[in-house]
C-alpha positions in Angstrom: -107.8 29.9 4.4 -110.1 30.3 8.0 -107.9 32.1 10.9 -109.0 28.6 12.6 -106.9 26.6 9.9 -103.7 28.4 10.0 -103.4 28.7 13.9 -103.5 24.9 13.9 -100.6 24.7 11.2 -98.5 26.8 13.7 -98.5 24.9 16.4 -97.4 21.8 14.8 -93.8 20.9 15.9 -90.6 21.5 13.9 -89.0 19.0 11.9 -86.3 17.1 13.7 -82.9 18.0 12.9 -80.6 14.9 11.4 -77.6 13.5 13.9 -74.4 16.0 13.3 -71.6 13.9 11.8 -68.8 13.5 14.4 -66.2 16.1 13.8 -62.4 14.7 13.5 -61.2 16.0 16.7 -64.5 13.9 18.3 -63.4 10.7 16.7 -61.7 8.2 19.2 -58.0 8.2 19.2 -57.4 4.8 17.6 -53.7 2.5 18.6 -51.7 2.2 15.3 -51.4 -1.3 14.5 -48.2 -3.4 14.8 -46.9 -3.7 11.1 -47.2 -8.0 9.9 -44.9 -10.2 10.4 -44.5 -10.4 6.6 -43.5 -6.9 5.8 -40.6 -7.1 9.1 -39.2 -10.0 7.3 -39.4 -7.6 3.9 -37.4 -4.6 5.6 -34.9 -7.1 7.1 -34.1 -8.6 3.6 -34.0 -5.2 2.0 -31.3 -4.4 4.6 -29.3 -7.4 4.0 -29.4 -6.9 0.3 -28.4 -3.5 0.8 -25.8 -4.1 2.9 -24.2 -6.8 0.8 -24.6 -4.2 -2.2 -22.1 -1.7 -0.2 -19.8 -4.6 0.2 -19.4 -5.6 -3.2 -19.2 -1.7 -4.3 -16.2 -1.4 -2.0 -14.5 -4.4 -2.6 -15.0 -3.9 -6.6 -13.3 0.0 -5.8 -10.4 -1.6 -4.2 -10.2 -4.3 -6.6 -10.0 -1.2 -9.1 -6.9 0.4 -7.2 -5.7 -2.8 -6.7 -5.4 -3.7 -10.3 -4.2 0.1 -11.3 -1.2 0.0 -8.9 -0.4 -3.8 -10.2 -0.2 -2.3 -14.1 1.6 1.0 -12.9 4.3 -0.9 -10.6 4.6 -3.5 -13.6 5.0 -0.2 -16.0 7.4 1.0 -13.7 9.8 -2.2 -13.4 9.1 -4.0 -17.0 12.9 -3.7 -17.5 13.8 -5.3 -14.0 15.0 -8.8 -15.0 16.8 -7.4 -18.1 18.9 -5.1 -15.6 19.4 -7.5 -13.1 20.8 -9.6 -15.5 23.5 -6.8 -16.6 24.7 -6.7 -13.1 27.2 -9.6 -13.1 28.4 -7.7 -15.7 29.0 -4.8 -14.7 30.6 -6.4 -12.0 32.9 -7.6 -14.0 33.7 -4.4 -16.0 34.6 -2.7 -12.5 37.0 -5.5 -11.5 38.8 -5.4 -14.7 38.5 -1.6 -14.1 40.3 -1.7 -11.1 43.4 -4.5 -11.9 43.6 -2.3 -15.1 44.2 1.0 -12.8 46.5 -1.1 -10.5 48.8 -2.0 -13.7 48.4 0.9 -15.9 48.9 4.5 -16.5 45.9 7.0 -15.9 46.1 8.0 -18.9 46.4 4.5 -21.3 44.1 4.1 -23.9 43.0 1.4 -22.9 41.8 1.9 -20.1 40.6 5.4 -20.8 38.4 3.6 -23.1 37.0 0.7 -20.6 36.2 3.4 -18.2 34.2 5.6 -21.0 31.8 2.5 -22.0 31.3 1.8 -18.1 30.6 5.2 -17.2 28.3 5.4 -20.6 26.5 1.8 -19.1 25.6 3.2 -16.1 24.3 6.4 -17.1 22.1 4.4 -19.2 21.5 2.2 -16.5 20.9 5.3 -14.2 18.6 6.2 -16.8 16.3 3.5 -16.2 15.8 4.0 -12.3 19.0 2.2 -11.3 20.7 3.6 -8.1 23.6 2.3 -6.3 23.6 1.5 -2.4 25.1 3.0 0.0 26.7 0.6 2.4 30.2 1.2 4.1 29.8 3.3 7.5 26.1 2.3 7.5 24.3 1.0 10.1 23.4 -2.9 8.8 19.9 -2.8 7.3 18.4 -6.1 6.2 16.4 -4.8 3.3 19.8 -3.2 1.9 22.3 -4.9 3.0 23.6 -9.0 2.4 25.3 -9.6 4.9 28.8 -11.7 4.4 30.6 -12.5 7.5 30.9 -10.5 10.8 33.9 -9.2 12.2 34.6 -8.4 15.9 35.5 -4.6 17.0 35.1 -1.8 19.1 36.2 1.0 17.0 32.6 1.3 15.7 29.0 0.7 17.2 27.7 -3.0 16.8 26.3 -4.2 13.5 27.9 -1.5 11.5 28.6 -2.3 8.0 32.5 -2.2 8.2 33.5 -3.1 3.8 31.5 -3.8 1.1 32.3 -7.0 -0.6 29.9 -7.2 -3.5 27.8 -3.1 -4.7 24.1 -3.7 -4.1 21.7 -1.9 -6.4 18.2 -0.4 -6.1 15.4 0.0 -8.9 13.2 3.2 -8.5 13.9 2.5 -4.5 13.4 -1.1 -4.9 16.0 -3.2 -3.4 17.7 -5.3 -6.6 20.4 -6.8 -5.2 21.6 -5.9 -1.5 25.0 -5.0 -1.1 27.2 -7.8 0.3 28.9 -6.4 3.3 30.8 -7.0 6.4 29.3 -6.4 9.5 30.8 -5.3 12.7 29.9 -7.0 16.3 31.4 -6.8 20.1 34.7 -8.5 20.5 35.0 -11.2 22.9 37.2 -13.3 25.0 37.6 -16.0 21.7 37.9 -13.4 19.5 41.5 -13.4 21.3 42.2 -16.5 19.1 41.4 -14.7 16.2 38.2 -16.5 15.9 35.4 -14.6 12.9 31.6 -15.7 13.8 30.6 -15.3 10.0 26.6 -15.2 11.5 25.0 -12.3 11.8 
């Protein structure tokens, strides 16, 4: 090849580069788009769902307890009605208890015997939960105590239970049968006439 020839192939001009590809950090910063109505309506049924799903899960927990309480409290007082019914009963075995003690010797047979089989009954009773209430002395309590008539006095604070007419009973702390008492209340000027208010 001439000196002439290759001069003129080095003055020719360099090839042109190709356009750079614009780097990430060059690339304009673009607004996110607001999400479509669509997928809005999508998240607010998913929450509704979700939240009715909690709902349920609670109320089917308490329903649970609810239902577990019912069965141990039913458990706990199966023999209720048969003991209730033994009260009247009893009732009766203590008043012939007492006109027996009234007309008879401590130490008769007879009545040695009557008060074996009642104390006998209400171990048995006791047994089962059964408690007697405590009522004379007491200050009146509606959910323990029945009360009878009222009687007018000042030797003891208002609505004090002054006698026990009828023993109330309790099963496992559950109010059987209130005790029938006699409730105290402040005397007034008709009380002078030997009036009894039997209200309470």
């Amino acid at each position: 090849m001439s000196a002439k020839k290759k001069d003129r192939q080095d003055e020719r001009p360099p090839p042109e580069q190709p356009p750079r590809a614009a780097e990430p950090d060059d690339a304009p910063a673009e607004t996110p788009a607001d999400p479509p109505a669509d997928a809005q309506a999508l998240r607010a049924e998913r929450d509704d769902l979700l939240g009715r799903l909690q709902r349920v899960s609670a109320d089917y927990v308490n329903f649970q307890k609810r239902i577990q309480r019912e069965h141990e409290q039913s458990r706990q007082y199966a023999n209720e009605g048969v003991i209730k019914a033994l009260l009247p009963i009893v009732d009766d075995m203590e008043r012939a208890l007492e006109a027996a003690r009234a007309n008879h010797p401590a130490d008769d047979p007879l009545l040695v015997g009557m008060q074996l089989v009642h104390d006998k009954l209400m171990a048995m009773l006791g047994g089962f939960g059964l408690s007697t209430i405590e009522a004379e002395g007491r200050p009146f309590d509606p959910d323990l105590h029945a009360a009878m008539m009222q009687e007018p006095t000042d030797a003891v604070p208002p609505r004090t239970v002054l006698k026990e007419v009828q023993k109330g009973y309790q099963l496992k702390g559950r109010t059987l049968r209130p005790s029938g008492v006699v409730v105290s209340r402040e005397p007034d000027q008709s009380d002078e006439e030997g009036g009894v208010d039997a209200n309470v």
